[in-house]
KOLGU-4560 file (N, C-alpha, C; in nm, 3 decimals, padded with zeros to 5 digits):
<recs>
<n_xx: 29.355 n_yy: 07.503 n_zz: 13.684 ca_xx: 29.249 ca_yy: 07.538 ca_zz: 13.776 c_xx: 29.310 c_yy: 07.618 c_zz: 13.892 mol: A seq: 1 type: UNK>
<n_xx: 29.251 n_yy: 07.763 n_zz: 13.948 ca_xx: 29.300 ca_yy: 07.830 ca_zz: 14.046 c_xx: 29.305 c_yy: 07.700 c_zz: 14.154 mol: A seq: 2 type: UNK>
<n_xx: 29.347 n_yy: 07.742 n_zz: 14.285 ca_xx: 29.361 ca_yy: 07.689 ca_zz: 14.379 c_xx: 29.164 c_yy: 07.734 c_zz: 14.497 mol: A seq: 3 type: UNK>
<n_xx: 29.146 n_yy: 07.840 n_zz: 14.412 ca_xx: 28.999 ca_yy: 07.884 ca_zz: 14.498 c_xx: 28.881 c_yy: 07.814 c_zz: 14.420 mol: A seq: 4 type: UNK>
<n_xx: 28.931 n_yy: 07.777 n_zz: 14.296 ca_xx: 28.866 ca_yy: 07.681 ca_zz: 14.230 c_xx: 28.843 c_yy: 07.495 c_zz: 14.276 mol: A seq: 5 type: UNK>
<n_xx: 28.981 n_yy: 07.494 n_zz: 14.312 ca_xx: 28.994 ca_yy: 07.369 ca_zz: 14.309 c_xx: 28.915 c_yy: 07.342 c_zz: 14.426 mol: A seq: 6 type: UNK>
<n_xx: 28.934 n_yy: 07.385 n_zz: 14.558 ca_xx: 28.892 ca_yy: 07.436 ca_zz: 14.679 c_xx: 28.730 c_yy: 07.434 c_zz: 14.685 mol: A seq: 7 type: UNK>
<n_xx: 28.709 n_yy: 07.505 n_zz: 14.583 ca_xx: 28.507 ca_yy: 07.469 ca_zz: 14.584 c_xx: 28.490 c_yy: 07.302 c_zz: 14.511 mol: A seq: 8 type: UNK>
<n_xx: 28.592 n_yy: 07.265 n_zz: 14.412 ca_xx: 28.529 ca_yy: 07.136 ca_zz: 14.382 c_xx: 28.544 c_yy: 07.020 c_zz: 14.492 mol: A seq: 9 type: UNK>
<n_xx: 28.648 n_yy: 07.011 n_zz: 14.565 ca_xx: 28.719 ca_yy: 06.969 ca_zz: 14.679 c_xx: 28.585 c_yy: 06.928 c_zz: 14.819 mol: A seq: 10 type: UNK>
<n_xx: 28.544 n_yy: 07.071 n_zz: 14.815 ca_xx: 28.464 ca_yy: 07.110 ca_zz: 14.945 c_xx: 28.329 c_yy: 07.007 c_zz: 14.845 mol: A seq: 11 type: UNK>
<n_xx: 28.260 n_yy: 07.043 n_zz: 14.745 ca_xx: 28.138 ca_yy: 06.990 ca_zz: 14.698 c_xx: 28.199 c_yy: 06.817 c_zz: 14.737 mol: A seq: 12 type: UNK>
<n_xx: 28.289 n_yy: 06.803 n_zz: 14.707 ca_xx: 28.309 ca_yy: 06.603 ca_zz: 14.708 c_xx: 28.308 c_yy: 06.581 c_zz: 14.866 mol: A seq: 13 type: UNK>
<n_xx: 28.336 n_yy: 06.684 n_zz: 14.984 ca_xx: 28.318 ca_yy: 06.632 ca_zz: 15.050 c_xx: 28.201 c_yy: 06.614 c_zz: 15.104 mol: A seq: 14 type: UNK>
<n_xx: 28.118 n_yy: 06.741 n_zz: 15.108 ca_xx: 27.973 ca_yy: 06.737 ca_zz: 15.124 c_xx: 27.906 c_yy: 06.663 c_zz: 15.038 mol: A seq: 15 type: UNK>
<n_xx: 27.911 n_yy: 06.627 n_zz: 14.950 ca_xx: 27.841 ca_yy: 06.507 ca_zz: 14.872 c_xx: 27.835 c_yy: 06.367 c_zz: 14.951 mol: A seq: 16 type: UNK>
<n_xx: 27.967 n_yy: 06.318 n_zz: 15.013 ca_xx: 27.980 ca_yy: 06.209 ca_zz: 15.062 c_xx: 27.934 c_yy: 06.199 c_zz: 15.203 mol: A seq: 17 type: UNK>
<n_xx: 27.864 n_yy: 06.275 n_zz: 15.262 ca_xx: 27.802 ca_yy: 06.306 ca_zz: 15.351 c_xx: 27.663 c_yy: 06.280 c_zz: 15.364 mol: A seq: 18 type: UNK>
<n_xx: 27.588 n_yy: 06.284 n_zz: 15.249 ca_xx: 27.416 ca_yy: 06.297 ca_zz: 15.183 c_xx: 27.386 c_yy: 06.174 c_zz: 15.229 mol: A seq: 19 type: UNK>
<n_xx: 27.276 n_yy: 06.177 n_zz: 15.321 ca_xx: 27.193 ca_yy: 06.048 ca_zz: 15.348 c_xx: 27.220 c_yy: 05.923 c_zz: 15.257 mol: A seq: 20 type: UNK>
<n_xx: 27.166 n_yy: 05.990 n_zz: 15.171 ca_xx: 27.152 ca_yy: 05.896 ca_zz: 15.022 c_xx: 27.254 c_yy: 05.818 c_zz: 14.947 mol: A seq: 21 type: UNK>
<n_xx: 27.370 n_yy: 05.867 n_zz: 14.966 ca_xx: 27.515 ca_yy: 05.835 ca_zz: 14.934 c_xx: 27.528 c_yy: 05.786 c_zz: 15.014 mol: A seq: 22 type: UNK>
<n_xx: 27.563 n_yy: 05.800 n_zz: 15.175 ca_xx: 27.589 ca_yy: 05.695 ca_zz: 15.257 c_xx: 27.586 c_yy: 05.583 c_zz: 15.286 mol: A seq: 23 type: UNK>
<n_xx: 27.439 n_yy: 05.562 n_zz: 15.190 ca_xx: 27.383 ca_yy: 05.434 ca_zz: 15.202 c_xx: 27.396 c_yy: 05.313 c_zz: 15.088 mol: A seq: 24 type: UNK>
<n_xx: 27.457 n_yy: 05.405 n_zz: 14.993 ca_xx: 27.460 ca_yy: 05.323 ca_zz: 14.865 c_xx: 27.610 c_yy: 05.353 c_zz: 14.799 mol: A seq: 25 type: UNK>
<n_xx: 27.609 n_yy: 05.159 n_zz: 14.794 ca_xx: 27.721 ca_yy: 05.122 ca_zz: 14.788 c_xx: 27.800 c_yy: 05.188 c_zz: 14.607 mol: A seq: 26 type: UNK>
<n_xx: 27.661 n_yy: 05.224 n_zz: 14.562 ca_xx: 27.736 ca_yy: 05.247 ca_zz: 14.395 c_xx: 27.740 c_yy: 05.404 c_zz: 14.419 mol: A seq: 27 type: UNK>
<n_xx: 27.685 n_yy: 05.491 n_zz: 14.492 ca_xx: 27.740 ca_yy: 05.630 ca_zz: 14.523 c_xx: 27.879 c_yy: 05.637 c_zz: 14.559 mol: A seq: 28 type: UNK>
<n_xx: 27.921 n_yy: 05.551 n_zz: 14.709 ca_xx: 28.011 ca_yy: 05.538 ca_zz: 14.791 c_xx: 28.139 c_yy: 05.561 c_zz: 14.633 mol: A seq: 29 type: UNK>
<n_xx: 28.089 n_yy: 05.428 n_zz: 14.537 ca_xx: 28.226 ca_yy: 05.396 ca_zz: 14.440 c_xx: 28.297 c_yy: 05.507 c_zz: 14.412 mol: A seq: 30 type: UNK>
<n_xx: 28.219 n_yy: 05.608 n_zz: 14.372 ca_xx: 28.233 ca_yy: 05.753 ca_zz: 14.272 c_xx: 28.286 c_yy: 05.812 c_zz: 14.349 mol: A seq: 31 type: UNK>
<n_xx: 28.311 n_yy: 05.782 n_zz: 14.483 ca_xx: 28.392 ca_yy: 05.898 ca_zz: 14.572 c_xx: 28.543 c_yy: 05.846 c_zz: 14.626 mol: A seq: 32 type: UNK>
<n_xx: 28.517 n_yy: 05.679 n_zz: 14.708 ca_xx: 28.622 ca_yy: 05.638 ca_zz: 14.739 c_xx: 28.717 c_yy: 05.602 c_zz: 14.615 mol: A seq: 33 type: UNK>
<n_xx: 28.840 n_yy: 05.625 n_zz: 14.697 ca_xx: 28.969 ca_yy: 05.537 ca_zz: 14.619 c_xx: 28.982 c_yy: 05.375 c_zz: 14.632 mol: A seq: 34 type: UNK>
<n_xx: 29.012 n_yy: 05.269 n_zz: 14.528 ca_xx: 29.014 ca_yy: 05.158 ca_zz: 14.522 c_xx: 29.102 c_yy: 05.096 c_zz: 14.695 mol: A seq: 35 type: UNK>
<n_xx: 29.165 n_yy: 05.171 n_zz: 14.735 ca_xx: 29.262 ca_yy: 05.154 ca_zz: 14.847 c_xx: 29.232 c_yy: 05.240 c_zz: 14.983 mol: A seq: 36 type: UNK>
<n_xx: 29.091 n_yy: 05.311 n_zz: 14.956 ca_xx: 29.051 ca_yy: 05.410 ca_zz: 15.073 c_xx: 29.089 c_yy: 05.341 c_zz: 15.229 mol: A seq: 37 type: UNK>
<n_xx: 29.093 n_yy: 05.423 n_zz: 15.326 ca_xx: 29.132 ca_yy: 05.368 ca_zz: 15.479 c_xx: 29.072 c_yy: 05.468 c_zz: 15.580 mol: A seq: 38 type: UNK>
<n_xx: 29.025 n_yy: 05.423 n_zz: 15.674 ca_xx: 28.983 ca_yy: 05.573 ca_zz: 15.760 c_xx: 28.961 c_yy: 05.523 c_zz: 15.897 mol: A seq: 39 type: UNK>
<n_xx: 29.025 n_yy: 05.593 n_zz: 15.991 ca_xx: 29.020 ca_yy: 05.610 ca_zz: 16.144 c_xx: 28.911 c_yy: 05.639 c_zz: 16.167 mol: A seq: 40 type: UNK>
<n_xx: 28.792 n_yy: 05.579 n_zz: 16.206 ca_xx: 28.691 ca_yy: 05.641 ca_zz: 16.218 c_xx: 28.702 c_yy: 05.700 c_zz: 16.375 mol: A seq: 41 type: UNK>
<n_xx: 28.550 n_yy: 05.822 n_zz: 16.412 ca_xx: 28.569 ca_yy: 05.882 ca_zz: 16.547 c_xx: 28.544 c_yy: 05.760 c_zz: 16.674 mol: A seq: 42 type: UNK>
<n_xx: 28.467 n_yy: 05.651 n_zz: 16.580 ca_xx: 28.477 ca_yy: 05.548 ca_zz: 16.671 c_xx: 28.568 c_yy: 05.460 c_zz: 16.735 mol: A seq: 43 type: UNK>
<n_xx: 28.671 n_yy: 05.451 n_zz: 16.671 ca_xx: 28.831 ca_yy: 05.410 ca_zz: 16.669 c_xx: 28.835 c_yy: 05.268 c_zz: 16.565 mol: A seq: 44 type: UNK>
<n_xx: 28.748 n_yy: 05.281 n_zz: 16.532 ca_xx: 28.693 ca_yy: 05.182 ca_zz: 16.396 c_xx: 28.842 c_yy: 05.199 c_zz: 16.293 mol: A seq: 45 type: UNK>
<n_xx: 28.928 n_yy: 05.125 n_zz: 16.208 ca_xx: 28.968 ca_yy: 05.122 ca_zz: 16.103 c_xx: 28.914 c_yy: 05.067 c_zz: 16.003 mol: A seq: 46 type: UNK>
<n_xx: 28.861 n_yy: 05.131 n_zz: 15.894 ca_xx: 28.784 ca_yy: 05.093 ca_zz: 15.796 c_xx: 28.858 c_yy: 05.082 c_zz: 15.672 mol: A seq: 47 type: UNK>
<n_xx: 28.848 n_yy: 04.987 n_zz: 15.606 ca_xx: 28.914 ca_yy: 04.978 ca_zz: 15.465 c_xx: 28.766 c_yy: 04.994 c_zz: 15.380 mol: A seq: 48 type: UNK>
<n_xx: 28.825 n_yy: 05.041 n_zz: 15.243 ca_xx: 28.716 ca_yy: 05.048 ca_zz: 15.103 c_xx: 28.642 c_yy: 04.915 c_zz: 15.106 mol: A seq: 49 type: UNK>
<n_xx: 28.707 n_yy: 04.822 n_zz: 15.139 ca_xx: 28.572 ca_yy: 04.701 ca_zz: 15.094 c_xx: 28.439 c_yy: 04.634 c_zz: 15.200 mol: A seq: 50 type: UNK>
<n_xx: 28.484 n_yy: 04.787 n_zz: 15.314 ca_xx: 28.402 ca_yy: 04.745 ca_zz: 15.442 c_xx: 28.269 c_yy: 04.820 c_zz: 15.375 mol: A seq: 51 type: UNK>
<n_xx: 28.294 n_yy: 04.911 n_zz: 15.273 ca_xx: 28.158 ca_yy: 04.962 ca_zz: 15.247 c_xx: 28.091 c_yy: 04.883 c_zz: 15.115 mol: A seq: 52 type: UNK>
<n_xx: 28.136 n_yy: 04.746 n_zz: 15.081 ca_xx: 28.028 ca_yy: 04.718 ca_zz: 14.991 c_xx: 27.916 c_yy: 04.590 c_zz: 15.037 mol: A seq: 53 type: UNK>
<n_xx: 27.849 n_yy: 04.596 n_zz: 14.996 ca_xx: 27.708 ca_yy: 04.528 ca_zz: 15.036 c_xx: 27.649 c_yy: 04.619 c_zz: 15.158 mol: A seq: 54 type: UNK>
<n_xx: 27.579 n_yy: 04.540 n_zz: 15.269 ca_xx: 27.555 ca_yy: 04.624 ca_zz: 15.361 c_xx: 27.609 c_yy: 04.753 c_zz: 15.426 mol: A seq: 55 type: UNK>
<n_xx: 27.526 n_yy: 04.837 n_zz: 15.393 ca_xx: 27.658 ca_yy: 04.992 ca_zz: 15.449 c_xx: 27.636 c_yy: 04.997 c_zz: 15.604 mol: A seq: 56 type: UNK>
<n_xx: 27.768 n_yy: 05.018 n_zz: 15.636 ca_xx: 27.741 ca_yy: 05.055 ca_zz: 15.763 c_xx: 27.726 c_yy: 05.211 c_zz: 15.850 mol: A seq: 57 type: UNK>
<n_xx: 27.682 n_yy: 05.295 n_zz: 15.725 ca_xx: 27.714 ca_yy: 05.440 ca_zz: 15.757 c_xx: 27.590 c_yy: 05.473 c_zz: 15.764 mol: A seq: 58 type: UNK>
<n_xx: 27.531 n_yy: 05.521 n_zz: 15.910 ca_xx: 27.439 ca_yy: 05.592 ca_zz: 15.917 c_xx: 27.352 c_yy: 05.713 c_zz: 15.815 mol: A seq: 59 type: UNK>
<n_xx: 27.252 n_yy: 05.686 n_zz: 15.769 ca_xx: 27.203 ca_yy: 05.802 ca_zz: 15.675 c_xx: 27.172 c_yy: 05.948 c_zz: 15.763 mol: A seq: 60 type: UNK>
<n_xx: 27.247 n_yy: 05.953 n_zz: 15.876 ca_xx: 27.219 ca_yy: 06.143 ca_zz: 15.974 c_xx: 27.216 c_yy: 06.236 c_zz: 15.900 mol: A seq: 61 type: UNK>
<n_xx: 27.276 n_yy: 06.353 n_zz: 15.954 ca_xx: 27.210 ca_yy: 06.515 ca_zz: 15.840 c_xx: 27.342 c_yy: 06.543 c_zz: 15.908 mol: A seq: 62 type: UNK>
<n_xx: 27.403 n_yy: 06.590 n_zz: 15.820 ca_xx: 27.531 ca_yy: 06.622 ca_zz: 15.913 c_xx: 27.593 c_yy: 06.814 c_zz: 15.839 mol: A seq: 63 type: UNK>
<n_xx: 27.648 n_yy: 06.904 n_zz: 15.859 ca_xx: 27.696 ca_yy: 07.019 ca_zz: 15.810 c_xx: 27.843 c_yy: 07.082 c_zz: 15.882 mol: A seq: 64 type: UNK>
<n_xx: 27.895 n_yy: 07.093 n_zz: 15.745 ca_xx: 28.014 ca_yy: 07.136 ca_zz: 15.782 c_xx: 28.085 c_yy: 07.269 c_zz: 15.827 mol: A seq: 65 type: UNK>
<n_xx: 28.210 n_yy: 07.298 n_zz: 15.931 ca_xx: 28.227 ca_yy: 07.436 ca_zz: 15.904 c_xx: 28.399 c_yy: 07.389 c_zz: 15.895 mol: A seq: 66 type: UNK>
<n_xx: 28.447 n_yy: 07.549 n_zz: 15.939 ca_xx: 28.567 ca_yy: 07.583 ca_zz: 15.942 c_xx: 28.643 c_yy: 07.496 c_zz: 15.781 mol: A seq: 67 type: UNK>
<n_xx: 28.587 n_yy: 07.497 n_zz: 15.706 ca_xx: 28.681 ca_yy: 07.376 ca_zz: 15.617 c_xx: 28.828 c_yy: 07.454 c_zz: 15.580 mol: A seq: 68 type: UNK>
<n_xx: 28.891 n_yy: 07.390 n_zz: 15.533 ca_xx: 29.004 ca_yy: 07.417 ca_zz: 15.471 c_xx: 29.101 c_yy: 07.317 c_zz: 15.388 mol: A seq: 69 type: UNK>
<n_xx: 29.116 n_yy: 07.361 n_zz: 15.289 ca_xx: 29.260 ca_yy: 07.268 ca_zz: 15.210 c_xx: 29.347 c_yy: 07.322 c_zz: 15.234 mol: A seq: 70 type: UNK>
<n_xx: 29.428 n_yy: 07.230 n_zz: 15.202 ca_xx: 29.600 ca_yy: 07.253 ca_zz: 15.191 c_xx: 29.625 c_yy: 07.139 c_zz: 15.079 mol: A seq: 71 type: UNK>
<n_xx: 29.734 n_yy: 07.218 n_zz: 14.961 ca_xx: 29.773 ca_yy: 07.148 ca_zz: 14.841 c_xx: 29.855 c_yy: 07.070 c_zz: 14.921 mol: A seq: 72 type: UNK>
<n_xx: 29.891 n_yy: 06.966 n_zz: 14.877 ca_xx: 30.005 ca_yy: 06.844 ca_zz: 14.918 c_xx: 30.067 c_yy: 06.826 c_zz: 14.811 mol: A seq: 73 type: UNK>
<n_xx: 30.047 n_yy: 06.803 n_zz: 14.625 ca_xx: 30.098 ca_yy: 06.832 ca_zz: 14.538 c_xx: 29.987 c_yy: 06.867 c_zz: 14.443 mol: A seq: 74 type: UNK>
<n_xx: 30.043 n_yy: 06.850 n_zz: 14.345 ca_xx: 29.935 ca_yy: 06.916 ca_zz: 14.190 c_xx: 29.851 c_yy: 06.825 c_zz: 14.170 mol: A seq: 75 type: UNK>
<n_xx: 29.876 n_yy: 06.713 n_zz: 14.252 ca_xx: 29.740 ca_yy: 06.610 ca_zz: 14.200 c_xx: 29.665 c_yy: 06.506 c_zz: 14.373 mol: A seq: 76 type: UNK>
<n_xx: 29.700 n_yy: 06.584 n_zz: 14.478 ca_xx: 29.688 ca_yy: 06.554 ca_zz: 14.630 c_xx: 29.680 c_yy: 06.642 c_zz: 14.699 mol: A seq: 77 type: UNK>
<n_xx: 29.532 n_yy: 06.667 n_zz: 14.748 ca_xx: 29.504 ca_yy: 06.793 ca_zz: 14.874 c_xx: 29.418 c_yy: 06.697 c_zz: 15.030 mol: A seq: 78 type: UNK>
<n_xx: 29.479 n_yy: 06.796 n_zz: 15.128 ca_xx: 29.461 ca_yy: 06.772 ca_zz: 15.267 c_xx: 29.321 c_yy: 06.810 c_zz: 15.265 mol: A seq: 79 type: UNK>
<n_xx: 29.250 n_yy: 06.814 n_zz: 15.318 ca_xx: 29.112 ca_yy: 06.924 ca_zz: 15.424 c_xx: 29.101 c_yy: 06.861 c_zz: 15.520 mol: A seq: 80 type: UNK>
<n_xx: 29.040 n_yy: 06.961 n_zz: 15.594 ca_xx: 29.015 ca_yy: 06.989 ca_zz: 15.750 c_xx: 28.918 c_yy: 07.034 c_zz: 15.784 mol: A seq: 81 type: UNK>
<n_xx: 28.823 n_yy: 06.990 n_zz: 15.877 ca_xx: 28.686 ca_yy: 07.089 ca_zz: 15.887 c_xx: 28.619 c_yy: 07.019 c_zz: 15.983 mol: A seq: 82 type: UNK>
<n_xx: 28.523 n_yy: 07.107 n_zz: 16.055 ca_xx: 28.424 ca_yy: 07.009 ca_zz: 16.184 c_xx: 28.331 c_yy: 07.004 c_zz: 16.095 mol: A seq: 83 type: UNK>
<n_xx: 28.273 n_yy: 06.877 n_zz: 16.212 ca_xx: 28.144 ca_yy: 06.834 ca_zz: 16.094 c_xx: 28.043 c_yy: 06.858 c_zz: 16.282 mol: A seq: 84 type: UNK>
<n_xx: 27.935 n_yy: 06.873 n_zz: 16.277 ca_xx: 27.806 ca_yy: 06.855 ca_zz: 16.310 c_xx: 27.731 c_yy: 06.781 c_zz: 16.300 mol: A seq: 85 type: UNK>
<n_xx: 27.676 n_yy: 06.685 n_zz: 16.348 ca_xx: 27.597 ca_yy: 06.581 ca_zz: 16.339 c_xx: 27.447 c_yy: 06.629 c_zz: 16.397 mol: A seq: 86 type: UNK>
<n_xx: 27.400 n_yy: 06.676 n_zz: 16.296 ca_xx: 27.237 ca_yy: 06.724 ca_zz: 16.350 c_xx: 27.200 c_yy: 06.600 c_zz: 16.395 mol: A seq: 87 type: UNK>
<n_xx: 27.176 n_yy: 06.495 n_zz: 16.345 ca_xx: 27.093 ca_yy: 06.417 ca_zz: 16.383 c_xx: 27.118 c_yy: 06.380 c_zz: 16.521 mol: A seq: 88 type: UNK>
<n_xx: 27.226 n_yy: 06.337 n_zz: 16.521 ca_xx: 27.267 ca_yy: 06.304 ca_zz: 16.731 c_xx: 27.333 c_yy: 06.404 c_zz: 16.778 mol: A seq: 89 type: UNK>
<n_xx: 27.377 n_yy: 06.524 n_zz: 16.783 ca_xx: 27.407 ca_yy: 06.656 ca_zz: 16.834 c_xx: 27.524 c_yy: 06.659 c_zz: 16.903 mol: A seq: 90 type: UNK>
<n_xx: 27.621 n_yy: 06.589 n_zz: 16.794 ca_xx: 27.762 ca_yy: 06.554 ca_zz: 16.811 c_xx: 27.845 c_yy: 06.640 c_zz: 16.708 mol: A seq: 91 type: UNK>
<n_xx: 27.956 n_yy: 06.690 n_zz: 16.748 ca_xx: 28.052 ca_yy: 06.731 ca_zz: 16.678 c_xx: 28.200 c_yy: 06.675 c_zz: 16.677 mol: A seq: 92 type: UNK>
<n_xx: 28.223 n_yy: 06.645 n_zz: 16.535 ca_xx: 28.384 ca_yy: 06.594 ca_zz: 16.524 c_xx: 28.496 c_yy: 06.682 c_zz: 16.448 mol: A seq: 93 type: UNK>
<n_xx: 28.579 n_yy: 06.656 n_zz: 16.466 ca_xx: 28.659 ca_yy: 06.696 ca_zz: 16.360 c_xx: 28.759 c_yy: 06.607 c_zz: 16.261 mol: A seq: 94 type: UNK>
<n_xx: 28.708 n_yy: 06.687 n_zz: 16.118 ca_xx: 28.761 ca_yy: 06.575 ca_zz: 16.060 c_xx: 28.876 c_yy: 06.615 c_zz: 15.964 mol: A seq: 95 type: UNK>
<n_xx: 28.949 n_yy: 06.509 n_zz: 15.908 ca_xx: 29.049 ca_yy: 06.529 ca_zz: 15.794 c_xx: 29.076 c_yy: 06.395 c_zz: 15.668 mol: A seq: 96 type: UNK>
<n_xx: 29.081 n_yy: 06.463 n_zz: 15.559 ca_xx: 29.082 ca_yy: 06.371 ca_zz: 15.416 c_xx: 29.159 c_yy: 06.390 c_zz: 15.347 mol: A seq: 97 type: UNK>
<n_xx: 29.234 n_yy: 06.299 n_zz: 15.291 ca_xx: 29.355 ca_yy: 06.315 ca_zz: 15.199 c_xx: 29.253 c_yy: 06.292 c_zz: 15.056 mol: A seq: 98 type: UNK>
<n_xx: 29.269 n_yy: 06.371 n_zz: 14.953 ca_xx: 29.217 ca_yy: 06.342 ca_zz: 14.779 c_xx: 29.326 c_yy: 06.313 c_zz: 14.705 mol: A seq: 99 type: UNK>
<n_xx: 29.307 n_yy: 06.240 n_zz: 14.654 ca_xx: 29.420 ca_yy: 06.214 ca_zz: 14.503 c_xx: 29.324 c_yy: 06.227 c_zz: 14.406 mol: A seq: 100 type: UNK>
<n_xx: 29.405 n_yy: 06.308 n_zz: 14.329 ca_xx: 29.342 ca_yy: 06.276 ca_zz: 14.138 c_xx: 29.425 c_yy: 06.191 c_zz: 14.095 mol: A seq: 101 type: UNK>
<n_xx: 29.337 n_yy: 06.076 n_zz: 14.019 ca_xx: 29.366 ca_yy: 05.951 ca_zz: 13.915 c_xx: 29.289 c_yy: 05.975 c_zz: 13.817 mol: A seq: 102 type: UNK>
<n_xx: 29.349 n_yy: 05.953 n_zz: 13.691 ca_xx: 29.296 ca_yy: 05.987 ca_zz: 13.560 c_xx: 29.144 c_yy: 06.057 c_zz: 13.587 mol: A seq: 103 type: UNK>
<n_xx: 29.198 n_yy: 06.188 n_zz: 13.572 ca_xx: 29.090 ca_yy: 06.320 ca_zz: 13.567 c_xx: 28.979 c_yy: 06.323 c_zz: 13.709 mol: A seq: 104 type: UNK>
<n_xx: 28.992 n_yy: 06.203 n_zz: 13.797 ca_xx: 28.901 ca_yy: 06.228 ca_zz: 13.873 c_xx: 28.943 c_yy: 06.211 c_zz: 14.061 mol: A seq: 105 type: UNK>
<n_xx: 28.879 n_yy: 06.329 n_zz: 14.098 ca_xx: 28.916 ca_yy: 06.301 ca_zz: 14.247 c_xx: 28.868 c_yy: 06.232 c_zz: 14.315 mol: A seq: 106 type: UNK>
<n_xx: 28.945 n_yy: 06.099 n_zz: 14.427 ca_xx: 28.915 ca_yy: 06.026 ca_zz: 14.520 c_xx: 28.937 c_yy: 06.065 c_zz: 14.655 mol: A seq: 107 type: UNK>
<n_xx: 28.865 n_yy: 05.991 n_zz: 14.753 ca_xx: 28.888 ca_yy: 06.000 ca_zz: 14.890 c_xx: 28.972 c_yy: 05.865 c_zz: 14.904 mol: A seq: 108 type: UNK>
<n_xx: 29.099 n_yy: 05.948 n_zz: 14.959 ca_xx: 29.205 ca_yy: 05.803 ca_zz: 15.010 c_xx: 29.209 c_yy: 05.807 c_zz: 15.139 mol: A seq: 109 type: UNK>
<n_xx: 29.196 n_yy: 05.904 n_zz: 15.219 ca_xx: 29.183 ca_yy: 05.839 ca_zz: 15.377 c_xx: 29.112 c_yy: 05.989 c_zz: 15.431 mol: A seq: 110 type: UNK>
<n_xx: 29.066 n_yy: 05.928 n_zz: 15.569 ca_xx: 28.987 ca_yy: 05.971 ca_zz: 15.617 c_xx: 28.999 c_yy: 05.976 c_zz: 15.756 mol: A seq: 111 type: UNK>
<n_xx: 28.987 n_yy: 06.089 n_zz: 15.869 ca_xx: 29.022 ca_yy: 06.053 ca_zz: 15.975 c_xx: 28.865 c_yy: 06.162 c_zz: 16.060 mol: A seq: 112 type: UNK>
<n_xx: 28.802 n_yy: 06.100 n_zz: 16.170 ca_xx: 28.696 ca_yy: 06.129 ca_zz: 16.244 c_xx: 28.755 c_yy: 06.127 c_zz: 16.394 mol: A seq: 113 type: UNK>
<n_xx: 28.741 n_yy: 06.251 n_zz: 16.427 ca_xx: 28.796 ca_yy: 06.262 ca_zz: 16.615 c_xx: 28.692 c_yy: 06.299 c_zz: 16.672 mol: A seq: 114 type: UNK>
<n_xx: 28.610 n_yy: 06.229 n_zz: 16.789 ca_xx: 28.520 ca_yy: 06.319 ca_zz: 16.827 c_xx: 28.582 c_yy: 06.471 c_zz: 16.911 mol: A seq: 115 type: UNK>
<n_xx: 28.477 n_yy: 06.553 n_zz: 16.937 ca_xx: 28.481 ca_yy: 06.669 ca_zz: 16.985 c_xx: 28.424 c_yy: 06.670 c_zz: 17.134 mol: A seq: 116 type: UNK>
<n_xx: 28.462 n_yy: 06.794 n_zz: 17.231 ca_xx: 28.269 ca_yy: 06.825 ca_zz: 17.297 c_xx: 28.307 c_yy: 06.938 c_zz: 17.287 mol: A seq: 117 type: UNK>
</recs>
């Protein structure tokens, strides 16, 4: 897979995990996180993978991304980087995600949220 390839599938997983609808449901969440996910949230929250099952605690907002960018880390681990927008409360952060591929499929292993102004 090119690297401008990989880069659009990369960018779709992250905007996917973003969707109201996914946010809220814990069997969406599965298909994205890694069994070991971790994330700094902008709140200063540390969240592990098993904070998202049963009750979610992730707001369903409208949120859109810019500036994104990857960076390969190896043939099976990429960085991104990108602000996010929070239409719904008219906040901007910036964020960053480590992916691993495990047998054929990409996860989110960590996650980091800074607010902005």
């Amino acid at each position: 897979m090119t690297e401008e390839k990989l880069q659009q599938v990369i960018y779709n997983l992250e905007c996917s995990h973003l969707k109201p609808h996914v946010r809220v449901s814990e069997e969406e969440l599965s298909l994205i996180l890694a069994d070991d996910y971790f994330e700094f949230g902008s709140s200063g929250r540390v969240w592990q993978r098993e904070d998202f099952k049963g009750e979610q605690p992730l707001s369903p907002d409208i949120f859109s991304i810019s500036d994104f960018n990857m960076h390969v880390l190896s043939s099976d681990c990429v960085l991104t980087t990108y602000k996010i927008f929070n239409e719904t409360r008219g906040t901007q952060t910036l964020r960053s995600s480590i992916w691993r591929k495990r047998d054929d499929q990409w996860k989110l292993f960590f996650h980091q949220g800074t607010k902005t102004s």
